[in-house]
C-alpha positions in Angstrom: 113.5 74.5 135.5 115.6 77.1 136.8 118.8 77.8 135.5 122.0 76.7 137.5 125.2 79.1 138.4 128.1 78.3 140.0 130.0 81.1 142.0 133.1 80.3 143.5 134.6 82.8 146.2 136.8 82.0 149.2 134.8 85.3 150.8 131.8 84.0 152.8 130.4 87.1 152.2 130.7 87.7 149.1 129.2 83.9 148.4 126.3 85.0 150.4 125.2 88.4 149.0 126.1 86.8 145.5 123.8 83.6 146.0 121.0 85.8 147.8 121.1 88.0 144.1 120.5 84.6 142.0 118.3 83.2 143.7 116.1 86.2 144.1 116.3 86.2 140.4 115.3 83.0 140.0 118.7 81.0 139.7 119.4 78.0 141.1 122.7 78.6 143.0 126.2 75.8 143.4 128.7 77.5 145.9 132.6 76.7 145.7 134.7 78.0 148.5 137.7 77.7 146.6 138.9 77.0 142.7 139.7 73.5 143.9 136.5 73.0 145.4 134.9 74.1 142.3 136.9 71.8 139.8 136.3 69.2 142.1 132.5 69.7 141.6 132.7 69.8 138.2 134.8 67.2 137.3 132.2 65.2 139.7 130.2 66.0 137.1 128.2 69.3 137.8 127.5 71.4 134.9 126.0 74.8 135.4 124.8 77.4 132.8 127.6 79.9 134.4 130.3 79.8 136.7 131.3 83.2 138.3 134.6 83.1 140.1 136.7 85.5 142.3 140.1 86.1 141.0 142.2 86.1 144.0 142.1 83.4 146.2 144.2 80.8 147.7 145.7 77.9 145.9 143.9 78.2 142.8 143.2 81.4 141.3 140.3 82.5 139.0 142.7 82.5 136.1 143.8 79.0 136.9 140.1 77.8 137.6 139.0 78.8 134.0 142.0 77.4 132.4 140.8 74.1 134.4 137.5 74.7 133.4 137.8 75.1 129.5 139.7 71.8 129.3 137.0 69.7 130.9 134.7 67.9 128.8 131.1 70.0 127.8 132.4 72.9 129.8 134.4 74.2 126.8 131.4 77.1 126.3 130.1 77.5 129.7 130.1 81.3 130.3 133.2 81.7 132.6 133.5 85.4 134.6 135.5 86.4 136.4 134.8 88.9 139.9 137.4 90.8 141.3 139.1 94.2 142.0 141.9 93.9 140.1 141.4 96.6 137.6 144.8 96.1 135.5 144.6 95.8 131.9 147.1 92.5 131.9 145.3 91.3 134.2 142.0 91.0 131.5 144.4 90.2 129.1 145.4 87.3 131.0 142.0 86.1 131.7 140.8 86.7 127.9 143.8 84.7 127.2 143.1 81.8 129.7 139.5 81.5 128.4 137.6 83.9 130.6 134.0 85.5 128.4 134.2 88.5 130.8 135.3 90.4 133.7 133.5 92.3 136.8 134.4 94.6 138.8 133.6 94.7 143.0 131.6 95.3 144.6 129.0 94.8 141.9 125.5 96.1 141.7 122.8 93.3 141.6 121.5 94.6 138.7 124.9 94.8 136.3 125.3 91.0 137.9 121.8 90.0 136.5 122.6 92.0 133.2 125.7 89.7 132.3 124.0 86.7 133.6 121.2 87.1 131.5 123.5 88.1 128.2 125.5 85.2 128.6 122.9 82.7 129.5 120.7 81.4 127.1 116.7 81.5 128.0 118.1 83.3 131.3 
């Protein structure tokens, strides 16, 4: 059984070129459109190895989504990362600080993707 990730990006492009990298590899991919969309999914009850989300989008940011996330029930350890192209260091401080396990950079390169992916996810 394949391993589930959850991205969550209000870019439809960027959903698409990251779901077409996971599930090349293998994954099995949720999409979110927004943070609420993907809070709303998991409070429903989804519960993925991974959940990759974009830092700056509408209502709910990527910050705000993993400080969500870490309070729900059996999601305290789920590897939460965080894409975007905010580079500033307070930034990462902020997202350490919220609960985030790591930070990258776009546009990323299939291959560093798969690297974190596969460091953070066990059997990956």
């Amino acid at each position: 059984m394949s391993k589930t990730i959850m991205i969550v990006d209000d870019s439809p492009t960027m959903l698409l070129s990251l779901h077409g990298i996971l599930s090349k590899a293998g994954f099995t991919v949720e999409q979110a459109r927004s943070g609420e969309e993907a809070v709303g999914a998991l409070k429903g009850g989804l519960r993925p190895a991974m959940v990759i989300t974009d830092f700056n989008m509408g209502a709910m940011n990527g910050i705000e989504v993993v400080r969500q996330v870490r309070r729900m029930p059996g999601l305290q350890f789920t590897p939460l990362v965080l894409l975007t192209t905010e580079s500033q260091r307070d930034r990462r401080d902020e997202a350490r600080s919220a609960g985030a396990t790591g930070w990258l950079m776009k546009p990323v390169q299939a291959d560093a993707l798969l690297q974190v992916v596969r460091q953070l996810v066990p059997g990956a």
